[in-house]
C-alpha positions as CSV (number, residue, x, y, z in Angstrom):
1,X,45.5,-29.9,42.1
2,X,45.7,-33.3,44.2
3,X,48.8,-34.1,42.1
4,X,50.6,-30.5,43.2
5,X,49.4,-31.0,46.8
6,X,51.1,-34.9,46.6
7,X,54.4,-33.0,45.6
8,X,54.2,-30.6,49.0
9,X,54.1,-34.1,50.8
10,X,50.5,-34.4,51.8
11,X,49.3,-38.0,51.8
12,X,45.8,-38.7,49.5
13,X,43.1,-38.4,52.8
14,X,45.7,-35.7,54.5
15,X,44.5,-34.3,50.5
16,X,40.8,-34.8,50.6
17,X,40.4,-33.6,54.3
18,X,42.5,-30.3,53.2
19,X,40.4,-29.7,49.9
20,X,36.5,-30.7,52.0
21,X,37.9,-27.8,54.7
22,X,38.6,-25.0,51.9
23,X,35.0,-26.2,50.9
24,X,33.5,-26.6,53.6
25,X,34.6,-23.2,55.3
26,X,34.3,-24.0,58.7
27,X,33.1,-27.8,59.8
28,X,33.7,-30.4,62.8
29,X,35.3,-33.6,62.8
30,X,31.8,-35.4,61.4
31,X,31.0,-33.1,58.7
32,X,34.6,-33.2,57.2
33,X,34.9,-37.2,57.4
34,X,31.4,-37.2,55.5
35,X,32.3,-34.3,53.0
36,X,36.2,-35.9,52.5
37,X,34.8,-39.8,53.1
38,X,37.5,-40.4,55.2
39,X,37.2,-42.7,58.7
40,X,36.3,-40.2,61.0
41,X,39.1,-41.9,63.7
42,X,41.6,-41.3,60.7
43,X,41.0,-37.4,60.2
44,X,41.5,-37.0,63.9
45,X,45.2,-37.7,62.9
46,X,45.3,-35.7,59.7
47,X,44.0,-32.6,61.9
48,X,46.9,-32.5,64.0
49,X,49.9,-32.7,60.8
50,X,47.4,-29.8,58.8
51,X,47.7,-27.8,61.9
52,X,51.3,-28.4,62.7
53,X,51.6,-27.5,59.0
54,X,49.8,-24.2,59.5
55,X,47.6,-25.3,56.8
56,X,44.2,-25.0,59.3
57,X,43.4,-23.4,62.9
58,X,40.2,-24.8,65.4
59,X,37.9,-22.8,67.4
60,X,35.6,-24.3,70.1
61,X,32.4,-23.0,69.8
62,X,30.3,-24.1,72.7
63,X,31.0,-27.4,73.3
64,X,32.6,-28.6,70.0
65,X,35.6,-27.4,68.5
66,X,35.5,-26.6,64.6
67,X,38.1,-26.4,62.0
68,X,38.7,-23.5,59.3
69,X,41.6,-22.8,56.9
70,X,43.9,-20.6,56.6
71,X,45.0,-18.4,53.7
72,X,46.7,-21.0,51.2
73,X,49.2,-18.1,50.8
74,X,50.7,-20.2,54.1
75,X,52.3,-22.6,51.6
76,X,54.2,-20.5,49.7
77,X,55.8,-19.3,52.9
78,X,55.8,-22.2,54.3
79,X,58.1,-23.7,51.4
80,X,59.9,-20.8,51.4
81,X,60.6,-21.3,55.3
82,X,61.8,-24.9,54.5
83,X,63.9,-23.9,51.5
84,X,65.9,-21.4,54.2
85,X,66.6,-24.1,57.0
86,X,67.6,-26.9,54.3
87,X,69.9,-23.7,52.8
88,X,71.4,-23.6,56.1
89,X,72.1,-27.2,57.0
90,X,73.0,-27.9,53.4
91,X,76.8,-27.2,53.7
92,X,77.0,-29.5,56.5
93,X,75.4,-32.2,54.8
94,X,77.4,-32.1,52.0
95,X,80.6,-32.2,54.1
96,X,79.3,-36.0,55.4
97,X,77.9,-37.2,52.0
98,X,81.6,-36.3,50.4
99,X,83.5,-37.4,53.5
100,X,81.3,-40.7,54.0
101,X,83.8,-43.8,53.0
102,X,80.3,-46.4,52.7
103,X,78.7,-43.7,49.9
104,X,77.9,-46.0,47.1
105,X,79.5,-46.0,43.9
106,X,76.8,-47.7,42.0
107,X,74.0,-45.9,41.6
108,X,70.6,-47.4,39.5
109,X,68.0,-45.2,37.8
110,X,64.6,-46.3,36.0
111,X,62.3,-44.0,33.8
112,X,62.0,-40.9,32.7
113,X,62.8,-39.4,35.9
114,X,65.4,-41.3,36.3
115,X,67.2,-40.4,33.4
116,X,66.3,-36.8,33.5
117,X,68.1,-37.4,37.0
118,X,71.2,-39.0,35.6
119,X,71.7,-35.9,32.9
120,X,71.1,-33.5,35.9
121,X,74.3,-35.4,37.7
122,X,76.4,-34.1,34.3
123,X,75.9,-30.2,35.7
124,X,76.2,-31.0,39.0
125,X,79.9,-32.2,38.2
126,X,81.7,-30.3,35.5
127,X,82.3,-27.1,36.4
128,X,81.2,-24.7,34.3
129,X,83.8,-24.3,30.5
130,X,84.4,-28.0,31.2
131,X,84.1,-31.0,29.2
132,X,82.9,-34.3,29.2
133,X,82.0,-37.2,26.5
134,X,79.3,-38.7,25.3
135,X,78.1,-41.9,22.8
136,X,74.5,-41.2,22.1
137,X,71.1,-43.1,21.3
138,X,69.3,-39.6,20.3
139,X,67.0,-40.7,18.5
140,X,65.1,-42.6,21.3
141,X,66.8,-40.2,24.2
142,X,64.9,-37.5,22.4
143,X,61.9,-39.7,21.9
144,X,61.1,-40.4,25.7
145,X,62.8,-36.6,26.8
146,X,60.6,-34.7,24.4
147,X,61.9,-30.7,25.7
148,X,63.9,-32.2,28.7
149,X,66.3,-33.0,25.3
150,X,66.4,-29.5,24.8
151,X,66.3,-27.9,28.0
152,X,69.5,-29.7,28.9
153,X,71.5,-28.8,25.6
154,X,70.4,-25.3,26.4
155,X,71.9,-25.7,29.7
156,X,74.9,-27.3,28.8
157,X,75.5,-24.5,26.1
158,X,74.9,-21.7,29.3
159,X,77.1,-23.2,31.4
160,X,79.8,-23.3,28.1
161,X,80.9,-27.0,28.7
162,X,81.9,-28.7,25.5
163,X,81.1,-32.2,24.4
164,X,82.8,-34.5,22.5
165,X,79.8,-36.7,21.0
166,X,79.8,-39.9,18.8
167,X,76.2,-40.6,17.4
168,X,74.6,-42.1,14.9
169,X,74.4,-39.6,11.3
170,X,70.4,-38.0,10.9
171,X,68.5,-35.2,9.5
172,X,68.6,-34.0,13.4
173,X,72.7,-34.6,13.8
174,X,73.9,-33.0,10.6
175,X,72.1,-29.6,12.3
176,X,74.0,-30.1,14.8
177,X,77.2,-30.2,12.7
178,X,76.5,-27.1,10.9
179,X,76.2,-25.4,14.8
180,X,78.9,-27.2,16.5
181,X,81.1,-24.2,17.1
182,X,78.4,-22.1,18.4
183,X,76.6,-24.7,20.7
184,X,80.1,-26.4,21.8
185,X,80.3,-29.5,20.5
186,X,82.1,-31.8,18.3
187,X,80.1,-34.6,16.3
188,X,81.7,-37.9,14.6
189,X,79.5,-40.3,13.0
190,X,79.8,-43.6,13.6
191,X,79.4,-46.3,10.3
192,X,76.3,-45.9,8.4
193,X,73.4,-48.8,9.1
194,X,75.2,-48.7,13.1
195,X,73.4,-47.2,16.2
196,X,73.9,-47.3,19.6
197,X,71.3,-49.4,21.9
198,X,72.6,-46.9,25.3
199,X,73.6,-43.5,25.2
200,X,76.8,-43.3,27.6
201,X,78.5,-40.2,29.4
202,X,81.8,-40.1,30.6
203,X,82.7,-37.2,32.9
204,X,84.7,-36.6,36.2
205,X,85.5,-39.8,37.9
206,X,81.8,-40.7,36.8
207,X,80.5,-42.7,33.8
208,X,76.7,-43.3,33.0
209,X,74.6,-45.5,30.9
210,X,71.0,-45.6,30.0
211,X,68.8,-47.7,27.7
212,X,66.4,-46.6,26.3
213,X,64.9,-49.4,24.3
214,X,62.2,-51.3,26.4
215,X,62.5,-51.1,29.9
216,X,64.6,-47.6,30.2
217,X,67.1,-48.5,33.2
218,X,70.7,-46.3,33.7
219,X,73.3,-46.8,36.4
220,X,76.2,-44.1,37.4
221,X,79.3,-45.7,38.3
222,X,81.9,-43.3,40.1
223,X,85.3,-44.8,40.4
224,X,88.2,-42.4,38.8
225,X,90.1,-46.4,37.0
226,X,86.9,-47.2,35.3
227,X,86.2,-43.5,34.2
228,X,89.9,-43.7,33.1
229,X,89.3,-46.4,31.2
230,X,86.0,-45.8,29.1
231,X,87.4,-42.5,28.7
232,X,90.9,-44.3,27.0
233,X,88.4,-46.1,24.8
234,X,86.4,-43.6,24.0
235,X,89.6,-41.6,22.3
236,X,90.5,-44.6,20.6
237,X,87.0,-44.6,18.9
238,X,87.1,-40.7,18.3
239,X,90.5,-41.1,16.7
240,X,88.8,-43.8,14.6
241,X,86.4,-42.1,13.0
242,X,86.0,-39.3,10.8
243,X,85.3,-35.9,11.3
């Protein structure tokens, strides 16, 4: 539950003094910095953003004021509140992100995340019935992925953009050959006793590269001549290998 509530952006005592509230009931300052074991000068802070956040109310009762929580239904339309303004200011955004001459070109990933990032970049640029390229290390991509392997293929194949992919021949791969048509995709092999230490895309103006064996690092570089280029190399490799 603590990991969930991270993800909303609550901090780990905005978490404790949350969770000793829904416990609690209804409590003062003292008796939620005991129950939460959080600096009682600290949760005087943390009070204010759960409030702001809808997350609690107060109520003075006599001469102290005590805390309760709300319904944590309040998140879900709370999210569902943010999701509409950052719907609304999104276009606008985008406008200055693709317009902004100082956007970097070079962009570095680490981890799983990160590479689960740099495969979500492929979708985000072809367009759907598109194509791109790919030399792939699936054996270790699918190692680390586990179903994020799979639940990008499936996308891939909803979406109906084709790949041209040079990997390494395996039990797995020759599958894959008998469904090319039907998941859309062509497979070359490269040289028996070869494999590939990265796997590489090449799509748009963008190309990206990921290792995958010890430290797994990636970087996307967007520049249309360098895409060009890999791309160029990339059909002379196609073309010399067999189908």
């Amino acid at each position: 539950m603590e990991k969930e509530l991270k993800n909303l952006g609550l901090g780990e005592n905005e978490i404790e003094v949350y969770l000793a509230i829904l416990e609690l009931g209804q409590a003062n300052v003292l008796d939620m910095a005991r129950k939460a074991q959080v600096p009682r000068a600290t949760v005087y802070g943390i009070l204010e953003k759960l409030i702001s956040e809808g997350l609690i109310s107060s109520i003075i009762k006599g001469k102290r004021r005590y805390y309760y929580a709300e319904d944590p239904a309040v998140i879900s339309k709370n999210l569902a509140e943010k999701e509409k303004r950052v719907a609304k200011i999104l276009p606008g955004l985008q406008l200055l992100y693709q317009s902004a001459t100082s956007r970097p070109l070079i962009r570095y990933y680490e981890g799983k995340t990160g590479v689960i990032n740099m495969l979500d970049d492929i979708f985000k640029t072809v367009v759907e019935g598109g194509t791109y390229d790919a030399l792939l290390n699936h054996k270790d991509e699918f190692a680390i992925l586990g179903k994020k392997f799979d639940e990008h293929v499936n996308l891939r194949k909803e979406k109906r953009i084709f790949i041209r992919l040079i990997t390494e021949q395996s039990e797995i791969t020759k599958k894959w050959k008998v469904r090319e048509k039907a998941d859309w995709r062509e497979i070359r092999y490269i040289p028996r006793g070869q494999r590939f230490s990265v796997t590489y895309h090449i799509y748009g103006n963008k190309v990206s590269m990921f290792s995958l064996l010890g430290p797994v690092v990636g970087v996307i570089i967007e520049n249309k001549e360098i895409a060009d280029m890999e791309r160029l190399q990339f059909e002379y490799m196609w073309r010399g290998l067999k189908k």
